[in-house]
C-alpha positions in Angstrom: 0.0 0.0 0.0 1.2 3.4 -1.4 1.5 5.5 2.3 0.2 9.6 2.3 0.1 12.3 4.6 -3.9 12.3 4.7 -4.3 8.6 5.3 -2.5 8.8 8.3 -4.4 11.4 9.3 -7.9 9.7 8.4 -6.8 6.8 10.7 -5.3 9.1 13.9 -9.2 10.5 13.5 -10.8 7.3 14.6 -8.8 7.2 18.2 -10.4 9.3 20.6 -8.3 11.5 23.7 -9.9 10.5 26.8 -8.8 14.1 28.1 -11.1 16.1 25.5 -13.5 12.8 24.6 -12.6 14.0 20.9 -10.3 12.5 18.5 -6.6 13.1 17.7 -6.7 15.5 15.1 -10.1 17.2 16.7 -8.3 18.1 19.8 -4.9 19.2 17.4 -2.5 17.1 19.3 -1.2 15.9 15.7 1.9 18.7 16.1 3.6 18.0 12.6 2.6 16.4 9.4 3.1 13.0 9.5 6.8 12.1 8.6 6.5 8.9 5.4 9.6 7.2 4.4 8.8 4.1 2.1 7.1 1.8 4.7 7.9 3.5 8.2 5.4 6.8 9.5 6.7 9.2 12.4 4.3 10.3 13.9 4.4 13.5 16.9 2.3 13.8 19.3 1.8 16.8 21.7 0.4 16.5 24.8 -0.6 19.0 27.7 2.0 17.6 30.0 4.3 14.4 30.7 2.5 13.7 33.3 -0.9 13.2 31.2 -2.6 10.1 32.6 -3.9 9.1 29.3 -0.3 9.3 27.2 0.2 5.4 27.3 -3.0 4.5 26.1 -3.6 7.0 23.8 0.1 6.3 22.0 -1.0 2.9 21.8 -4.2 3.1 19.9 -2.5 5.8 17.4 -0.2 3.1 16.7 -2.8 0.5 16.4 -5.1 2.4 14.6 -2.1 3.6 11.3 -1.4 -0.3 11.2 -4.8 -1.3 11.4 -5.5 1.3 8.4 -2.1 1.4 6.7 -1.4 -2.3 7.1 0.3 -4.5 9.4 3.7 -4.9 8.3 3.9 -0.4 8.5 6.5 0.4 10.8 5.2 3.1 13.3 7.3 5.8 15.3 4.9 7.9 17.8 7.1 10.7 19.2 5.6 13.0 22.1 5.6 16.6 23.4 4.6 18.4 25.9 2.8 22.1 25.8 3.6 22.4 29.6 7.0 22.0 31.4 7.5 19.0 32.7 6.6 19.2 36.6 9.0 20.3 39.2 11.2 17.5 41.0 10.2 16.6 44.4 11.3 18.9 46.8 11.1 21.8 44.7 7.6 22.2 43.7 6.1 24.5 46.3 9.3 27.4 46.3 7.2 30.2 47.4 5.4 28.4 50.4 6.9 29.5 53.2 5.1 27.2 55.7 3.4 23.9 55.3 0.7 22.6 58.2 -0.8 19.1 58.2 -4.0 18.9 60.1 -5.0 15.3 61.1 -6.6 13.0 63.1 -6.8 9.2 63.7 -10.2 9.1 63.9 -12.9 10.7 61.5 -15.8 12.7 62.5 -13.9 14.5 64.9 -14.0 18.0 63.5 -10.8 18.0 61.3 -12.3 20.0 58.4 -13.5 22.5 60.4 -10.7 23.1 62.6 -8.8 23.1 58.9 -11.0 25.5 57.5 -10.9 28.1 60.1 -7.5 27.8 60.9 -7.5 29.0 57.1 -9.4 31.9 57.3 -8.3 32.9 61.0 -5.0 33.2 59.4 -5.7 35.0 56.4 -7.8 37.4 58.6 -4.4 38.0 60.6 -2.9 39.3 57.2 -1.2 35.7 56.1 -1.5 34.7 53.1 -3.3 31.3 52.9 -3.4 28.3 51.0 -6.0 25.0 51.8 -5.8 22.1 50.1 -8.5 18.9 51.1 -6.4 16.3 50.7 -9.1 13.3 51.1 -10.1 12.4 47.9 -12.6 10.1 48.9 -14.7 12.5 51.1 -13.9 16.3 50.2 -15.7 19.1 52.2 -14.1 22.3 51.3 -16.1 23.2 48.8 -19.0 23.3 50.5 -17.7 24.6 54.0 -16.6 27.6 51.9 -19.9 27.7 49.9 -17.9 27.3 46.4 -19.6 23.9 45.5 -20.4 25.4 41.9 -16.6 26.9 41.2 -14.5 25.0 38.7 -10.7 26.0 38.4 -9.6 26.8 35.2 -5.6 26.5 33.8 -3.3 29.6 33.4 -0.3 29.6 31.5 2.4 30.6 34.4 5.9 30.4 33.1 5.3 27.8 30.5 3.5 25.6 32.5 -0.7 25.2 32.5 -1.8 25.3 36.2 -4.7 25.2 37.7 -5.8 28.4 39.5 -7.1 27.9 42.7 -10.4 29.2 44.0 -10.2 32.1 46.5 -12.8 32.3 48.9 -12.5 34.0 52.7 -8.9 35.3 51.9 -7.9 31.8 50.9 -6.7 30.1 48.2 -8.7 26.3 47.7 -8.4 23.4 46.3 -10.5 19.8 46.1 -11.1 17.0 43.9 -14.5 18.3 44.8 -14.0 20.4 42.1 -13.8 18.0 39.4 -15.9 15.3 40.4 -19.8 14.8 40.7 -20.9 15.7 44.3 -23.5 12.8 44.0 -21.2 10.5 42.7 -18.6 8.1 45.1 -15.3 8.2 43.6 -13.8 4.8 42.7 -10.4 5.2 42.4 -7.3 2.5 43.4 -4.7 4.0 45.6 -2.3 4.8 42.8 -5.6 7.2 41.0 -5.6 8.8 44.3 -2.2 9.6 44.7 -1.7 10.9 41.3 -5.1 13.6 41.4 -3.1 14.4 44.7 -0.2 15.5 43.0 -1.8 17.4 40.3 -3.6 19.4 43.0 -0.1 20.3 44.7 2.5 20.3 41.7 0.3 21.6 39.0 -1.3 24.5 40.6 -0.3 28.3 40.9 0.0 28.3 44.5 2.4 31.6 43.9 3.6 32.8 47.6 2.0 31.9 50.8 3.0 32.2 54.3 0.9 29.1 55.5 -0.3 26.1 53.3 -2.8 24.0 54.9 -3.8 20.6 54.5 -6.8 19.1 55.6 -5.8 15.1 55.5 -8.4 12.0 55.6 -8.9 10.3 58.6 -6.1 7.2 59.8 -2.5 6.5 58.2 -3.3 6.2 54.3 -1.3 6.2 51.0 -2.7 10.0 51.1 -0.6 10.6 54.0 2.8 8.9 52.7 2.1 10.3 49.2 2.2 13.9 51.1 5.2 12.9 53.0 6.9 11.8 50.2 6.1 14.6 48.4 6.0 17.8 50.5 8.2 18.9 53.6 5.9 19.4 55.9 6.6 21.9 58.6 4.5 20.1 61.5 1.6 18.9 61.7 -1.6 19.8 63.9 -3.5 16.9 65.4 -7.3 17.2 65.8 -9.6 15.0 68.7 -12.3 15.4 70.9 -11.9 14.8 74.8 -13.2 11.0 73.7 -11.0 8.5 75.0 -11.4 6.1 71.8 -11.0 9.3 69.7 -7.7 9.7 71.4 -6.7 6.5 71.2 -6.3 6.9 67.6 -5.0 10.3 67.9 -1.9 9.1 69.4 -1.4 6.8 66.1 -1.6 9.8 64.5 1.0 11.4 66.7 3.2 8.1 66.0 3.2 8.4 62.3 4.8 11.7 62.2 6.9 11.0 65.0 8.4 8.0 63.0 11.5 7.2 62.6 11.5 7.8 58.8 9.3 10.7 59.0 10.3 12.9 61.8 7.6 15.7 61.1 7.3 17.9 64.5 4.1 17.8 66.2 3.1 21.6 66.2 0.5 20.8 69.3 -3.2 19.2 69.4 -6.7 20.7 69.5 -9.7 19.5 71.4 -12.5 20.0 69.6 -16.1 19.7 70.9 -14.6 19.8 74.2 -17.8 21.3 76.2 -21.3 21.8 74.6 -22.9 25.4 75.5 -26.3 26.0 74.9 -26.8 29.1 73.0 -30.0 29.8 75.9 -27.1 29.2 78.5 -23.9 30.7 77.7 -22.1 30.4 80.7 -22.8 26.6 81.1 -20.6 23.8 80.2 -21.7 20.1 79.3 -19.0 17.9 79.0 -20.5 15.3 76.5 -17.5 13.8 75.4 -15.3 13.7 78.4 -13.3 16.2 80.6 -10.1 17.7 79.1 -8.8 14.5 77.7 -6.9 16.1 74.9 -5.3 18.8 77.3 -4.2 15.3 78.7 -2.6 13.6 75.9 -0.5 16.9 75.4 0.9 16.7 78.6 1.5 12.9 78.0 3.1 13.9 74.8 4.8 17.0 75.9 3.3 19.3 72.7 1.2 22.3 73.6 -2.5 22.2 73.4 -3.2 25.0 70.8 -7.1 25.1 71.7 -10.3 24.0 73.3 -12.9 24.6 70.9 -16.6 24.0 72.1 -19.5 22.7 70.6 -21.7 25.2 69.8 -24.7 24.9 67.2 -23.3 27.8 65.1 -20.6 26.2 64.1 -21.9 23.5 62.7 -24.9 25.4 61.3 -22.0 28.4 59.7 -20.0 25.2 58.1 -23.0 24.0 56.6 -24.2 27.5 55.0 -20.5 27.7 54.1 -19.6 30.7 56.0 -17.1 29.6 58.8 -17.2 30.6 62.6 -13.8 32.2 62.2 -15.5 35.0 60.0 -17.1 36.3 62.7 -14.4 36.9 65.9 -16.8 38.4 67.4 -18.6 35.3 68.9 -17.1 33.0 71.6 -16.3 30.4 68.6 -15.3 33.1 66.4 -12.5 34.4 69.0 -11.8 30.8 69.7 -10.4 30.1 66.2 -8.5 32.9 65.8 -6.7 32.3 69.2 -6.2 28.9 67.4 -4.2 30.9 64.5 -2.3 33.2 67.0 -1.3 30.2 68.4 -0.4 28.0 65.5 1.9 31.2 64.4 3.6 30.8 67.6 4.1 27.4 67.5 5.7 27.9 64.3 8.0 31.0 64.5 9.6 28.7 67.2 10.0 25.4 65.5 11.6 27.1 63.0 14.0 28.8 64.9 14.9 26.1 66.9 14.8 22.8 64.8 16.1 22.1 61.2 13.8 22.3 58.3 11.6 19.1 57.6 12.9 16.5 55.4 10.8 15.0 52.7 10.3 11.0 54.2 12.7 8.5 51.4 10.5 5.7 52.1 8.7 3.5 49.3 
């Protein structure tokens, strides 16, 4: 069979770019004309980044659709570029964060988000600039917490490189797979699918300069938590519990994995949250539902500072849900109480760095 330019093409129509659901030559990743000599066809393909999940594949089919067209015995060269950059090595993909804070628990349903998403906003209402990012991919919140539920990031071109632009919200720059995934829907991804949308939400987004970047992790000791240690230096990390004792049982594995060995990430202090209910009719009364000051115990177990008691209080549950966090308003009781939190996590900071080395990002497979 006599080879030309447009058969090549015809056949590189019929395979379809999972990341546009259009075809090849629809979506203009064909960067050249097709190179023929006698029986071999180079082919270049550009892509928005080496780190496109669907570059395998999609070089594959190209090459199984020209022989499938062209004949079996064509020899077929795909080349590939990239439009973006290629992404930053580890350890240099955050440069203008100046501070990075992990808050975590062992247990779920213990308030993590919402200690994570007024943290956030205390700070930025202290004059810090602020970045969030809801690391659990299975379950994100942020979105809604900070009413954005409908926002979807769109790519900028920032130094040769697409990235997505974060949503600003409260003074703070947000991120979630919430974003890009149907809020009705339960995402089904392996560990590895996880791990990679991770990445893409830390390397391949214009962050720019922040003094604190925030990340709100799932619940227990996950590949999340590794893939973050592995990929990020993380300054300290914040542990979040209620006064529960089995909720603090699994705060100190929390406490463990950072203190690891191999990871060695300092434990900036612990939070109690719902540590006394008030009744909005009652102010000055305290129910303690949960327990009595068990967190403030762990932290003298542990020797790290407890950086707050936050109570529960209907607001903030009720402010979280209408997306407009307690720590907007300072002047309430819970308001005040998370941006003693921020004072304090500031503190906490300013000293670990002057008095222990910078973080090192965990080696371990």
């Amino acid at each position: 069979m006599t080879l030309y330019p447009k058969l090549i093409m015809d056949a590189l129509a019929t395979v379809t770019y999972a990341g546009t659901k259009k075809n090849l030559v629809e979506s203009e990743m064909v960067a050249d004309q097709p190179a023929i000599n006698g029986q071999k066809v180079t082919v270049v393909l550009e892509f928005p980044r080496d780190t496109d999940p669907f570059l395998k594949s999609t070089v594959k089919a190209a090459e199984a659709a020209i022989k499938y067209h062209c004949g079996k015995d064509v020899e077929v060269e795909i080349m590939t570029e990239f439009k973006s950059k290629p992404r930053p090595e580890v350890g240099k993909m955050l440069p203008g964060v100046k501070n990075i804070i992990a808050v975590s628990s062992g247990k779920g349903g213990v308030g993590k988000s919402t200690v994570s998403a007024n943290l956030a906003i205390a700070l930025a209402r202290l004059g810090y600039k602020v970045g969030l990012l809801d690391t659990d991919i299975f379950g994100p919140s942020m979105p809604k917490m900070f009413h954005v539920e409908d926002a979807r990031p769109y790519a900028t071109e920032v130094d040769g490189r697409q990235l997505i632009e974060p949503i600003e919200a409260y003074g703070v720059k947000l991120l979630s797979i919430g974003f890009f995934v149907s809020p009705d829907t339960a995402t089904l991804w392996r560990g590895g699918m996880a791990t990679n949308a991770l990445k893409q939400l830390i390397a391949d987004a214009n962050w720019g300069e922040l003094d604190y970047f925030i990340l709100d992790t799932p619940p227990g000791t996950s590949d999340i938590h590794l893939t973050l240690l592995q990929t990020l230096a993380i300054t300290g990390a914040v542990i979040v519990s209620t006064p529960q004792q089995v909720a603090l049982a699994d705060a100190r594995k929390g406490i463990d994995m950072y203190r690891n060995d191999k990871v060695n990430v300092p434990i900036l202090g612990l939070v109690e949250n719902m540590a006394w209910f008030t009744p909005a009719e009652l102010p000055e009364n305290r129910y303690y539902i949960f327990g009595r000051e068990g967190c403030k115990q762990l932290a003298e177990e542990m020797q790290v500072p407890l950086l707050a008691q936050i109570p529960l209080v209907q607001c903030i549950c009720d402010s979280g849900d209408r997306g407009e966090p307690a720590a907007l308003n300072s002047d309430t009781a819970t308001g005040l109480a998370f941006i003693n939190l921020a004072q304090a996590v500031v503190t906490v900071v300013n000293r670990r760095n002057r008095e222990q080395a910078p973080t090192k990002i965990v080696g371990i497979k």
